[in-house]
N, C-alpha and C positions, 0 to 999 in steps of 0.2 A: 198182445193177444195170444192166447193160448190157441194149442188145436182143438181143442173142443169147442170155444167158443168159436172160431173161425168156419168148423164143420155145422153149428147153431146158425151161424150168420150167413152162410154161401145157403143152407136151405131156406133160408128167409128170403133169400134175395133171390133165387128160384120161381120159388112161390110167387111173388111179388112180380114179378116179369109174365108171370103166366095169367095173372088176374085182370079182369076187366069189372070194372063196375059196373051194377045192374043201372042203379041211378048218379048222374052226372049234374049236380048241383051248380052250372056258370056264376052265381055269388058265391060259394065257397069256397070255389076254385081262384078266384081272382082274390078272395081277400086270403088266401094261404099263399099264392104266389107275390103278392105283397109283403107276407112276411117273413117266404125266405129271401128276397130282395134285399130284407135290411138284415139278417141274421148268416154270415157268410157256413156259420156249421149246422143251420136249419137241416138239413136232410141225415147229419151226421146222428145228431141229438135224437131226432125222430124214430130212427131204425132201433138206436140205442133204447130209448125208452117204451118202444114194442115192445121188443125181446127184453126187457126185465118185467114186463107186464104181464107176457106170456107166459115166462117160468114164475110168477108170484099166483097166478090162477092153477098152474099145474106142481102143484110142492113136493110132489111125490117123485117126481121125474130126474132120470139124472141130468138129462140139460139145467135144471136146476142147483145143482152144486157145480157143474163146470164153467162159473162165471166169476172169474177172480178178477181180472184184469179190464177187458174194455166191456164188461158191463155189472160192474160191480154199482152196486148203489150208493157207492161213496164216490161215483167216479164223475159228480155232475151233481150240483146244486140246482136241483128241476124250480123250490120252490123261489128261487132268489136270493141277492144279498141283500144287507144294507148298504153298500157303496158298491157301486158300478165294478163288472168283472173288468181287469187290467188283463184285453188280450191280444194276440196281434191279427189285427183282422187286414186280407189281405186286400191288395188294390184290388178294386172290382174293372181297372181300363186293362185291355190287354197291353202284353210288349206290342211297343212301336216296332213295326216290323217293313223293310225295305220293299217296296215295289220293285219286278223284274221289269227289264227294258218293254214286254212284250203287254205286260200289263199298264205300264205307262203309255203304252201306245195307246191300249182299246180307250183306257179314259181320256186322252187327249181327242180319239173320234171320237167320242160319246159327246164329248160338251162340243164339239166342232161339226157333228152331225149335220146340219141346217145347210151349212158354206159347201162341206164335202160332195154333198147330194146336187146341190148347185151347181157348182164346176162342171161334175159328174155329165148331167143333165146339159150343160152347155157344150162341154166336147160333144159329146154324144150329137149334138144339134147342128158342128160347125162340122161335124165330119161329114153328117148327112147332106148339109151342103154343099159341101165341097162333090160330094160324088155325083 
């Protein structure tokens, strides 16, 4: 990516952080978040294909000639192949990653919960007798 498209792309993404929609469509939103579920560069391709959309309506612009690299129109086959793209889509599981001593604890009382409260409730009960 060049600096011009970079300086193109951080205002985009700017902007984009600062918008709120007027209207909020829950079908539209579920069948988009559906499809980046299956499309692991969905949001890549999307930002990408603004920003060639935006400099193709404004021709006169220099952000319009500083797009060599990560938004070149050659950079991305929007309308398809004829045989599936060969590409490495990443694992969607995260790394297995180790539990501390501290957090094995709280899940061992979380599912032991019931027993703990018991006891708990019973000392509590025998002390009281006892005095």
């Amino acid at each position: 990516m060049t600096g011009s498209e970079r300086d193109v792309l951080m205002k985009f993404l700017r902007e984009l952080l600062q918008t709120h929609p007027r209207v909020y469509d829950d079908m539209a939103a579920k069948l988009i978040a559906e499809s980046v579920s299956h499309q692991p560069y969905t949001t890549y391709l999307l930002v990408q294909r603004v920003l060639m959309l935006e400099a193709a309506l404004k021709p006169n612009s220099s952000e319009g000639e500083a797009f060599t690299e990560f938004l070149s129109p050659h950079a991305t086959d929007w309308a398809g192949r004829e045989s599936p793209a060969e590409m490495d889509v990443p694992d969607r599981a995260p790394p297995a990653r180790r539990l501390s001593l501290v957090e094995l604890g709280l899940k061992a009382m979380e599912r032991n919960s019931k027993i703990i409260w018991t006891v708990i409730f019973a000392a509590f009960a025998i002390v009281l007798l006892i005095q």
